[in-house]
C-alpha positions in Angstrom: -10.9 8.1 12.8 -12.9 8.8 9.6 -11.9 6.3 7.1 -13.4 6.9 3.6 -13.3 3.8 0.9 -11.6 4.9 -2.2 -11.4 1.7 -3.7 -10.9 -2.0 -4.7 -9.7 -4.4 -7.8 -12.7 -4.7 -10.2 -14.0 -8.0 -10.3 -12.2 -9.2 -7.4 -13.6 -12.4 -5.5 -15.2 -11.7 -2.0 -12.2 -13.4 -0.3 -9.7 -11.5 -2.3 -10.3 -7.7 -2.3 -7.5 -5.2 -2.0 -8.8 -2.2 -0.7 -7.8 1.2 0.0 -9.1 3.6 2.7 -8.2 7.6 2.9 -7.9 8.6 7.3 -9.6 11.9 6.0 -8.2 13.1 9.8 -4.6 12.4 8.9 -4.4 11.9 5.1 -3.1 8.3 5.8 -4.0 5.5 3.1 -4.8 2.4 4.8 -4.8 -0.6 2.4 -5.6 -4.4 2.4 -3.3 -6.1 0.2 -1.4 -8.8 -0.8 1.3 -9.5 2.0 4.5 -9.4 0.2 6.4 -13.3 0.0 9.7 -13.8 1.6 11.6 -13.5 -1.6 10.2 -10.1 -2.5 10.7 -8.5 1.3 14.4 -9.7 0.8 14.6 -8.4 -2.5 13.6 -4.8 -0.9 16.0 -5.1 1.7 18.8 -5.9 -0.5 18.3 -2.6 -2.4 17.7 -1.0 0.5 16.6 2.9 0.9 19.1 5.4 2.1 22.5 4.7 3.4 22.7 3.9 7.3 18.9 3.2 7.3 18.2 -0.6 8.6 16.4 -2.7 6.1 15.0 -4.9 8.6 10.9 -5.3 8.7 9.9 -4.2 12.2 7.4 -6.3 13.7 5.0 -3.8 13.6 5.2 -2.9 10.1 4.6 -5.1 6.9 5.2 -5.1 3.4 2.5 -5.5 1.1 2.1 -5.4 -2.8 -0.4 -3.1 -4.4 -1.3 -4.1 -7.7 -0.6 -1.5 -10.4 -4.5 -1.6 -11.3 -5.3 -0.2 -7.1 -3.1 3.1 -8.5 -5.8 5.2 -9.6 -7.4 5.0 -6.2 -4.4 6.4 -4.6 -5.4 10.5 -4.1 -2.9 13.3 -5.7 -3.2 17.0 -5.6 -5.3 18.5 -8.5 -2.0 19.9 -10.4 -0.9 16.3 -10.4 -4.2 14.6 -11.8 -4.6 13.7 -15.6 
């Protein structure tokens, strides 16, 4: 695995960094963020995603919350960047 840092929130504590990471092998993001409370994972599952899909949270899967400000670190293709 390559991982490649792409980011964190400006002016962020030490003990509270979100963080994002580009796999440059797969193209995945890996990202450090704020774990997502009770009432927000149930608010995802009640609007769900596409019809017959489960909304439950797997054990191995999470949700998180980026912060809007993390965005700009997340990579688009050139005919997509401002």
């Amino acid at each position: 695995m390559r991982l490649r840092f792409l980011g964190i929130i400006p002016n962020t504590p030490d003990t509270d960094s979100p963080t994002i990471w580009l796999d440059d092998d797969t193209g995945d993001l890996l990202i450090q963020s704020y774990r997502a409370t009770e009432e927000e994972v149930k608010a995802c599952q009640e609007i769900g995603s596409i019809p017959g899909h489960s909304t439950d949270v797997p054990d191995h899967e999470t949700v998180v919350r980026l912060p809007k400000v993390m965005l700009q670190y997340i990579p688009r293709p050139e005919e997509q960047r401002p």
